[in-house]
C-alpha positions as CSV (number, residue, x, y, z in Angstrom):
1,X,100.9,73.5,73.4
2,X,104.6,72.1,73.7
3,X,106.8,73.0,76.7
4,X,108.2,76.2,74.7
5,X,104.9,77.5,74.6
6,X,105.0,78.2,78.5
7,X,108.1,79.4,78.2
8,X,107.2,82.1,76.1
9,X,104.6,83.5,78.5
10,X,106.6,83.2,81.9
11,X,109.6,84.3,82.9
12,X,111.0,80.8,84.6
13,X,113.9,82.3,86.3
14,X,111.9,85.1,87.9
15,X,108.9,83.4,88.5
16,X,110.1,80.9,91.9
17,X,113.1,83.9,92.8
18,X,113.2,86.1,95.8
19,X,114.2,90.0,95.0
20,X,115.9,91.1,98.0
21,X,114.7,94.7,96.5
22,X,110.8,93.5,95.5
23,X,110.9,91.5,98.6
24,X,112.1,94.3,101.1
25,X,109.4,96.3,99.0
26,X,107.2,94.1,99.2
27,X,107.4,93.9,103.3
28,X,107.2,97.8,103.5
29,X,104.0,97.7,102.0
30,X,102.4,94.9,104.1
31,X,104.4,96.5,107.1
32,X,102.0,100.1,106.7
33,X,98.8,97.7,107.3
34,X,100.1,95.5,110.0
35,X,102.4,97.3,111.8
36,X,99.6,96.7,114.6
37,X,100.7,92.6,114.8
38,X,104.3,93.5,115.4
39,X,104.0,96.3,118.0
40,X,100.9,93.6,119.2
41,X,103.5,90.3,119.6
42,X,106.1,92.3,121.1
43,X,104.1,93.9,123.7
44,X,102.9,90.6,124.6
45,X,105.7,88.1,124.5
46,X,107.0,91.2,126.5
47,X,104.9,90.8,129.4
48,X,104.4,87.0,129.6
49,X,108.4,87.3,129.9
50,X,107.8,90.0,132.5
51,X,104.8,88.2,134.3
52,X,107.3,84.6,134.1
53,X,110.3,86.0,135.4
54,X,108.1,88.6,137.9
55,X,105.9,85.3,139.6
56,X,109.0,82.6,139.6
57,X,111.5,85.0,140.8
58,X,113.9,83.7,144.1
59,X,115.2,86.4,145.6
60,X,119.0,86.2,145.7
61,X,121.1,88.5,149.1
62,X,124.9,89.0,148.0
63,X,127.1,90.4,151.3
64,X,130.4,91.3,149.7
65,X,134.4,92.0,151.7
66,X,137.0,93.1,150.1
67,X,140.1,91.9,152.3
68,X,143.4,92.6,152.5
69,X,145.8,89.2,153.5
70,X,149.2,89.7,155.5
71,X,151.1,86.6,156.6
72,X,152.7,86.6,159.7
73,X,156.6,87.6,159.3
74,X,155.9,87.9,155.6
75,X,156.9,90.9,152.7
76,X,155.1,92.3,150.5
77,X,155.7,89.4,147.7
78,X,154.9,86.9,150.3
79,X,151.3,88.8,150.9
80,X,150.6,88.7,147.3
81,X,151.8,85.2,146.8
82,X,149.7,84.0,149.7
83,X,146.5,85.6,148.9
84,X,146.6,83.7,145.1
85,X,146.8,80.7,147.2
86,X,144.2,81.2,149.3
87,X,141.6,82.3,146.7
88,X,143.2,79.1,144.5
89,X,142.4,76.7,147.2
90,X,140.1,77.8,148.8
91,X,137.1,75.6,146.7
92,X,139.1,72.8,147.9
93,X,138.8,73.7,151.4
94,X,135.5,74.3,151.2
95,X,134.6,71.3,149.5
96,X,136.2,69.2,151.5
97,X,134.2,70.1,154.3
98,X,136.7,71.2,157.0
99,X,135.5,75.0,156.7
100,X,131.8,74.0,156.0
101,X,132.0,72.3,159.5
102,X,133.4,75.0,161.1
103,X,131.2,77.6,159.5
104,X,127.8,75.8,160.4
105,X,128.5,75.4,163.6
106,X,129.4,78.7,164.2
107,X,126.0,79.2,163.0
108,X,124.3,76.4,164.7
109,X,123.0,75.4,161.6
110,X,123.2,71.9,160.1
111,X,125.4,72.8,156.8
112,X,125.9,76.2,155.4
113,X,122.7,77.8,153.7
114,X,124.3,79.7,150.9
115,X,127.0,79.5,148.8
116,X,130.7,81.2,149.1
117,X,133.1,82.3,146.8
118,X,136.5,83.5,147.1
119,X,138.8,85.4,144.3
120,X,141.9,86.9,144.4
121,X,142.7,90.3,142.6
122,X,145.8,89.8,140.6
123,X,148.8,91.8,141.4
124,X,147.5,92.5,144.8
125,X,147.2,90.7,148.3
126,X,143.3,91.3,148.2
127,X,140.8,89.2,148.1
128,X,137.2,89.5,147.6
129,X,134.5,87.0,149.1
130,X,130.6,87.0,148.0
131,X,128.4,85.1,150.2
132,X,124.8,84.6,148.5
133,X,121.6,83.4,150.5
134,X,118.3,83.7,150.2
135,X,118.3,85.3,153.6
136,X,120.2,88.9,153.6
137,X,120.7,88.4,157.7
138,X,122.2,85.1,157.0
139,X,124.1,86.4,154.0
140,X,126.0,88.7,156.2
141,X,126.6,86.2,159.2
142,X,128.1,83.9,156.7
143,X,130.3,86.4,155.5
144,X,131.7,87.1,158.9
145,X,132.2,83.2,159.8
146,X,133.8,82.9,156.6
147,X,136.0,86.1,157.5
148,X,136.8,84.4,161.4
149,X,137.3,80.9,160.5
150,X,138.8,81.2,157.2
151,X,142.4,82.0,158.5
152,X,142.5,79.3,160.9
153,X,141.2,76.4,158.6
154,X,144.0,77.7,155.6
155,X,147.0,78.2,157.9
156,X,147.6,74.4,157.1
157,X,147.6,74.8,153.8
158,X,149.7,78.6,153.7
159,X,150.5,79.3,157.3
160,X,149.7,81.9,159.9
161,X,147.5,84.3,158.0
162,X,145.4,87.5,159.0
163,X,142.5,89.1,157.2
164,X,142.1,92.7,157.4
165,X,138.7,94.6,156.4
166,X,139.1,97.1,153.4
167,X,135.2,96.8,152.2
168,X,132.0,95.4,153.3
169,X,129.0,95.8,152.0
170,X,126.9,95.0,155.1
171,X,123.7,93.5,155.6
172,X,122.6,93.2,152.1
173,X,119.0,94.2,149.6
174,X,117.8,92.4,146.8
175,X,119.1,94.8,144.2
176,X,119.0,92.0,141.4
177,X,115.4,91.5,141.3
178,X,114.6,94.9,139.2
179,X,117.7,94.0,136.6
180,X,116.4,90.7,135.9
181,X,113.1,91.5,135.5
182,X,114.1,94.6,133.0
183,X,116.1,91.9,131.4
184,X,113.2,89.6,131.2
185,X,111.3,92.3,129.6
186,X,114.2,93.0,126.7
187,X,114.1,89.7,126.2
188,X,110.8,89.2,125.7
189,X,110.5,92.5,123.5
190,X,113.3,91.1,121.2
191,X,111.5,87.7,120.7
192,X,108.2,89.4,120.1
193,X,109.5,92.0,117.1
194,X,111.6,88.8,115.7
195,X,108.6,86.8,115.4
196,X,106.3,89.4,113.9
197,X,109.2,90.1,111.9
198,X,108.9,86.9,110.6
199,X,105.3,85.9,110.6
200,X,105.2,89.6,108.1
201,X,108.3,87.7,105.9
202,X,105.9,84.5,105.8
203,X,102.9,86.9,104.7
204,X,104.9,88.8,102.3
205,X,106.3,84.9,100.8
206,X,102.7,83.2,100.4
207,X,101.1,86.5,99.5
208,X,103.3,88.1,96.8
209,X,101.4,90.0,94.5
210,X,102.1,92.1,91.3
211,X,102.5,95.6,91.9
212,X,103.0,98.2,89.4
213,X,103.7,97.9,85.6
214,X,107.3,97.7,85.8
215,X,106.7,94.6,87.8
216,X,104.3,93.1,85.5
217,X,106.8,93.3,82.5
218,X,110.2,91.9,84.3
219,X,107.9,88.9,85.7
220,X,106.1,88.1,82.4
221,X,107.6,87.9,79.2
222,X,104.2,88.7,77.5
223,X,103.8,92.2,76.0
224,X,102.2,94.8,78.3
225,X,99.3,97.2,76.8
226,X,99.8,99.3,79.5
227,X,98.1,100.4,82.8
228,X,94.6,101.5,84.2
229,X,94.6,103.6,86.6
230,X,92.2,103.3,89.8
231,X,89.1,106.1,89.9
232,X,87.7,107.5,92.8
233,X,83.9,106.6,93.1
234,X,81.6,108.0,95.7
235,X,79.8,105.0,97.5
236,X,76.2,104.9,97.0
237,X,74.6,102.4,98.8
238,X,71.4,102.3,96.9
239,X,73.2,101.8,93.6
240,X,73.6,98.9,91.9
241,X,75.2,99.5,88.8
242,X,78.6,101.6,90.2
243,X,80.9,99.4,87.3
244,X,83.1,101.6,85.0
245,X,81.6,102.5,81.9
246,X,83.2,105.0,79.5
247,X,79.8,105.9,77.6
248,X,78.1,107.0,81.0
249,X,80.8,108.0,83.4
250,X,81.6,111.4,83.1
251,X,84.5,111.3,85.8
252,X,86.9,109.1,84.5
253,X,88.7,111.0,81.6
254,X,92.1,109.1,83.0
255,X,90.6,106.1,82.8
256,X,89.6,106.7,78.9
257,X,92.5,108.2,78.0
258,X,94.6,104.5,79.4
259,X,92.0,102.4,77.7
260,X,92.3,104.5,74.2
261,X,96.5,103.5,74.3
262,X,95.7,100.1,75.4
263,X,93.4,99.4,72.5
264,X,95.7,101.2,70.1
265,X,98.5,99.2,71.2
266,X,96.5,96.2,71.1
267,X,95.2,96.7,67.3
268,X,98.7,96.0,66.4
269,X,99.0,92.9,68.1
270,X,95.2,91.3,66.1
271,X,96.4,91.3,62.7
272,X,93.4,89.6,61.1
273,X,92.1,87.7,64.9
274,X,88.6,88.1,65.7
275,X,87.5,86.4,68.1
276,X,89.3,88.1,71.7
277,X,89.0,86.5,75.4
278,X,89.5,88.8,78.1
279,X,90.4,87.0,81.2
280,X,92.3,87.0,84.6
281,X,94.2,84.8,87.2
282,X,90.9,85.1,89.7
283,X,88.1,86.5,90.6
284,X,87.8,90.5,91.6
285,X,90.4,91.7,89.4
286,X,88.1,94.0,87.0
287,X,88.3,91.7,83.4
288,X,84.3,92.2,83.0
289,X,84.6,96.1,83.0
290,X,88.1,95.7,81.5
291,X,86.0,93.6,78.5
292,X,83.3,96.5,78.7
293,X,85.3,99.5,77.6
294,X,87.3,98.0,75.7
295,X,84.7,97.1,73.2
296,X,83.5,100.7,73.8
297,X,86.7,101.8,72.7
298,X,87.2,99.7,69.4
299,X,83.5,101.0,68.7
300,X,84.3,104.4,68.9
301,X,86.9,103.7,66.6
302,X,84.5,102.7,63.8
303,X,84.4,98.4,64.3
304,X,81.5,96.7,64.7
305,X,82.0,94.4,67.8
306,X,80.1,92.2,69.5
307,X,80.7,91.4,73.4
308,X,79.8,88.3,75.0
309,X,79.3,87.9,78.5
310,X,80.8,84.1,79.1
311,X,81.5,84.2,82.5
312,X,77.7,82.4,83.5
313,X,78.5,81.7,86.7
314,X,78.6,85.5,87.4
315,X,77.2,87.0,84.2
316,X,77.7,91.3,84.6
317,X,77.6,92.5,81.4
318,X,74.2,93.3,81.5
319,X,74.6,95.0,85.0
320,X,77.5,97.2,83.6
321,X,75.3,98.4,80.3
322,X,71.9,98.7,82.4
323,X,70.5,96.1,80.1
324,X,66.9,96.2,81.7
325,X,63.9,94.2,79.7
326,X,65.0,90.8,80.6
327,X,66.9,90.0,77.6
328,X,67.3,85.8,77.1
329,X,71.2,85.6,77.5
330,X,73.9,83.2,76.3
331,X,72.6,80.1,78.2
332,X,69.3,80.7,77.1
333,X,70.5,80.6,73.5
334,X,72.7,77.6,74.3
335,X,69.9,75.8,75.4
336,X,67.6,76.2,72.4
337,X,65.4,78.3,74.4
338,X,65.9,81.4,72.7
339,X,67.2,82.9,69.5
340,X,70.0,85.4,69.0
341,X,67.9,87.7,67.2
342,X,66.2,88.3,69.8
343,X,69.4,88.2,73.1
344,X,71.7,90.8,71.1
345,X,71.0,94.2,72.8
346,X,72.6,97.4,70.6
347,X,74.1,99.6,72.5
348,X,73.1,103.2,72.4
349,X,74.5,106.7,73.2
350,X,73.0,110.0,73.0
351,X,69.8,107.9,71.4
352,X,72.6,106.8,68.6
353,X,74.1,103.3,67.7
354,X,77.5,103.3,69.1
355,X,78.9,99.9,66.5
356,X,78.6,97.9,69.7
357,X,76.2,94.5,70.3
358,X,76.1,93.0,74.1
359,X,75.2,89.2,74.2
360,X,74.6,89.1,78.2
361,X,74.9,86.1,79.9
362,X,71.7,85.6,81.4
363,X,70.7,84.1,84.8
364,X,73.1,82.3,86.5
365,X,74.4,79.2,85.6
366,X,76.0,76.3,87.6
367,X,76.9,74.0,85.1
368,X,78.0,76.0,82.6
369,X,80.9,73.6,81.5
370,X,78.6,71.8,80.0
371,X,77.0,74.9,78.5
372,X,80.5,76.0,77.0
373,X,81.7,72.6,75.7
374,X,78.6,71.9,73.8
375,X,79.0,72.0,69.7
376,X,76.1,74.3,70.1
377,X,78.6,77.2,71.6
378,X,81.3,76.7,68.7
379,X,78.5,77.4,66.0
380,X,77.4,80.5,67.7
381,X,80.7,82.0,67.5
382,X,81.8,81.5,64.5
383,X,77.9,83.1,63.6
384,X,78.9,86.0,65.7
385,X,82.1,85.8,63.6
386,X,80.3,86.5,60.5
387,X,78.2,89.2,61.5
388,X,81.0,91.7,63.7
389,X,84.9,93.0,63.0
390,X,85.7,91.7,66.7
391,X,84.5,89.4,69.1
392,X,85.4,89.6,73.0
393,X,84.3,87.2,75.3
394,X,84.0,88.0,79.3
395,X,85.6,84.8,80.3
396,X,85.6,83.3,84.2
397,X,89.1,83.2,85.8
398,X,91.6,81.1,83.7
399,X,93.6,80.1,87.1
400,X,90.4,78.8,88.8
401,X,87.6,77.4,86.8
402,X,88.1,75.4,83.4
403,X,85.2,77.3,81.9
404,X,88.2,79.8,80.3
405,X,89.9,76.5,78.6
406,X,87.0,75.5,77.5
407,X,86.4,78.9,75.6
408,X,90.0,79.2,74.5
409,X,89.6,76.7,71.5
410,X,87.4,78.5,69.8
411,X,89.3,82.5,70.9
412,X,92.1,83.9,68.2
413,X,94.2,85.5,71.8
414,X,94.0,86.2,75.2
415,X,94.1,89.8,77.0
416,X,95.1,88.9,80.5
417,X,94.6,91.3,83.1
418,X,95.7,92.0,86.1
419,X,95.0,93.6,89.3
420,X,97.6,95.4,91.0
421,X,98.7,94.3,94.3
422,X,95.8,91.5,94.5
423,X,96.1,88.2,92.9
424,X,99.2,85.9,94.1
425,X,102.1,85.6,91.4
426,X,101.6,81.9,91.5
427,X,97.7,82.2,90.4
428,X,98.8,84.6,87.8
429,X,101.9,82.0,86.6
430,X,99.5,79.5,86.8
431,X,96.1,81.3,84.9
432,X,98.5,82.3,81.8
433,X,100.3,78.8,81.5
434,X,97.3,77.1,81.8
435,X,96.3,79.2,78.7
436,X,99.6,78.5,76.8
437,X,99.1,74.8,77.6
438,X,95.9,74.7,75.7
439,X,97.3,76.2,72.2
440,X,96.2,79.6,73.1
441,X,98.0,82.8,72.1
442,X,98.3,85.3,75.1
443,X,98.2,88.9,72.6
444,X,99.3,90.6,76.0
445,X,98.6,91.6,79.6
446,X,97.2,95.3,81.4
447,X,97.4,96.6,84.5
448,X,94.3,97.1,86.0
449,X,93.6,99.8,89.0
450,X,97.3,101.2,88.9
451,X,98.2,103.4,92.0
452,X,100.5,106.9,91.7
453,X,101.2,109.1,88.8
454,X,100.8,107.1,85.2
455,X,102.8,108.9,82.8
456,X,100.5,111.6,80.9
457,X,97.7,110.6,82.8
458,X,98.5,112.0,86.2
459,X,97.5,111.2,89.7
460,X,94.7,108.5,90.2
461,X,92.5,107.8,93.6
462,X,91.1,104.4,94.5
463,X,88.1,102.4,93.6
464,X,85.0,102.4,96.6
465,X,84.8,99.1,98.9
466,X,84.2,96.0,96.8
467,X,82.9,92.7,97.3
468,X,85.3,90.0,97.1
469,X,85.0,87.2,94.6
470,X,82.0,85.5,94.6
471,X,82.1,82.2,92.5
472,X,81.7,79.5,95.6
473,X,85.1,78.0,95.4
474,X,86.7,78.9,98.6
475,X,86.2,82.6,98.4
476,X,83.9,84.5,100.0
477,X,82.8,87.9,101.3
478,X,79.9,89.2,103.2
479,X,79.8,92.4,100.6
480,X,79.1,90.0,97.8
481,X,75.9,90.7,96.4
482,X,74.0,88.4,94.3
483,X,73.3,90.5,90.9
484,X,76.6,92.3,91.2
485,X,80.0,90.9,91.8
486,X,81.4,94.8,91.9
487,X,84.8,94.5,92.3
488,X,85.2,92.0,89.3
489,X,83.0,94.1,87.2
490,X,85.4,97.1,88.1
């Protein structure tokens, strides 16, 4: 197919953009399942903040004075002037080591152990000094050397000064040990939210799915049969065959009533096609019981159809339409080891033919490629051709396995389905322009297992537990059984 061909199928400009609204929609949906990693990282980053700060904390003792400074024969102006001065130059003094001496020694110490600072309050002759050590005793005897010495050492610099107490805090606790480590704590809170916040933005980015019909039109520019909805299903452990089928389930009116406006709007698309494949991005996304019913339904409309199960590396038809008996299946026939006469199976209801033929796939096959490439494969549809009004084809994947480009020479159009809120966009992208690429008409898509009210069709439940995929290609699941890959069936 030439480069338009793609085109036509996918929406380039939506396909590689971020929605803020599908995005933010997107994260909502992801946030109701795991809420539990976000409150989980910030509970944790929390307390190895808490734990850090809590074990390599060094307690800090701040005495405080708030002093009033006069100079001898001075005004008021003078005072003020005087004690900017002093709280200007007093670093100076201090670094200079004249009232470091003077202060140690008053100590008996060899240098001060803490540090000093002195600021002046503007407009006023106050100053305020803040002696912290890691001793509150000391703290507090430095602060009274300082408040001695200080006037004698700066009288060279402003003159004959006194210092006069207004405030002193006294001996000193450790009051800044709680505020750090509820600091600590914040701290840590904040980083662990922010990065579950945006590990669930990373999830939401490689994970985006397709979720609801509205969605699956804007994103592909393909037409859209419509939606099934999902059907509540007991779970029965010791049954097998718990697929979809519209001739024997008696609980799914919903689901019959979708599948009836999906084939009708189908039929407008075939024209005079007759040979169908029904396929999806991956596995697990329902195409097999998708494929089922909708033969069902074009038979109950009066055409004679035949369905083939092509999809031998995890053949279900014959699990969805209780084909018991060992019938010889399509690899059988393939092979020469069987004739068709003897694989189709007519499908019954009520002890009556329904217009509907299942060719089952058989055992399963690993080399199937082979199988679906041979000359041998291309004859026998174009027999089935001859003898039915409409062929479908249960097809693997189209995004995984080459099995489905094989098959799509000899198909007329593509259903594509897809499951809601399952496969990635980019699988689905790539699953219907890998189809496009190969000459192959994509007729439309469908919704399969829709969630909330459909239209007519009302209010839908959700399908039981499922196995996931199944076809040994990086996907596994330990509710995978071997004779029934359930969730793609359904």
């Amino acid at each position: 197919m030439n480069e338009n061909a793609t085109n036509t199928a996918v929406k380039p400009e939506n396909a590689d953009s971020i929605e803020l609204t599908s995005l933010a929609r997107d994260m909502l949906h992801r946030l109701k399942r795991f809420w539990w990693v976000i409150v989980l990282l910030t509970a944790l980053v929390a307390f190895l903040f808490y734990y850090h700060s809590s074990t390599s904390y060094t307690a800090r003792y701040v005495a405080e004075a708030t002093v009033s400074v006069e100079i001898v024969n001075g005004g008021q102006y003078a005072n003020q002037n005087t004690a900017e001065q002093m709280g200007k130059v007093f670093p100076y003094i201090l670094t200079s080591g004249a009232l470091s001496d003077v202060i140690a020694n008053d100590l008996g110490t060899t240098d001060v152990p803490g540090t000093i600072q002195v600021t002046s309050i503007r407009g006023t002759n106050l100053l305020t000094i803040d002696v912290t050590a890691s001793d509150p005793e000391m703290a507090y005897n430095i602060l009274q050397s300082v408040l001695k010495n200080y006037p004698e050492v700066a009288k060279f610099v402003v003159g004959q000064t006194n210092l006069t107490m207004v405030d002193d805090s006294g001996i000193p606790s450790d009051t800044g040990r709680s505020s750090v480590l509820r600091g600590s704590l914040r701290r840590g809170a904040l980083i662990g939210f922010a990065l579950g916040v945006l590990l669930l933005l990373a999830y939401t980015l490689n994970t985006r799915t397709i979720r609801g019909e509205a969605e699956l039109r804007a994103l592909l520019n393909i037409p859209c049969f419509g939606s099934l909805p999902l059907v509540r299903r007991k779970r029965r452990t010791q049954v097998i065959n718990s697929e979809i089928n519209m001739l024997f389930d008696r609980n799914c009116e919903d689901y019959i009533e979708a599948m009836r406006l999906i084939r009708t709007r189908l039929e407008r698309q075939l024209g005079n096609k007759k040979v169908i494949m029904v396929t999806s991005s991956i596995p697990g996304e329902g195409k097999s019981t998708v494929a089922a019913n909708l033969a069902i339904s074009f038979a109950q409309k009066g055409k004679k159809v035949i369905l083939v199960d092509c999809d031998l590396r995890n053949p279900s038809q014959g699990s969805i339409f209780n084909l018991a008996g060992g019938y010889p299946g399509l690899a059988s026939i393939l092979k020469g080891e069987s004739k068709l006469e003897d694989s189709l199976v007519e499908v019954t209801h009520n002890d009556a033919p329904i217009g509907l033929t299942v060719l089952s796939g058989g055992d399963k096959q690993t080399r199937s490629v082979e199988i679906m490439g041979s000359d041998e494969m291309g004859e026998l549809l174009e027999n089935l051709s001859a003898r039915a009004d409409l062929v479908i084809l249960d097809t693997p994947p189209s995004a995984m396995l080459v099995d489905a480009m094989i098959l799509a020479r000899h198909a007329d159009g593509v259903v594509y389905v897809v499951m809601n809120d399952y496969a990635k966009r980019r699988f689905i992208y790539k699953g219907i322009e890998e189809l496009t690429e190969n000459s192959v008409p994509v007729l439309g898509c469908l919704l399969n297992g829709a969630h909330g009210r459909l239209g007519r069709y009302g209010y839908y439940g959700h399908y039981g537990h499922y196995g996931r995929y199944g076809y040994g290609y990086g996907y596994s699941s330990k509710n995978y059984k071997s004779k029934t890959s359930e969730k793609d069936k359904t």
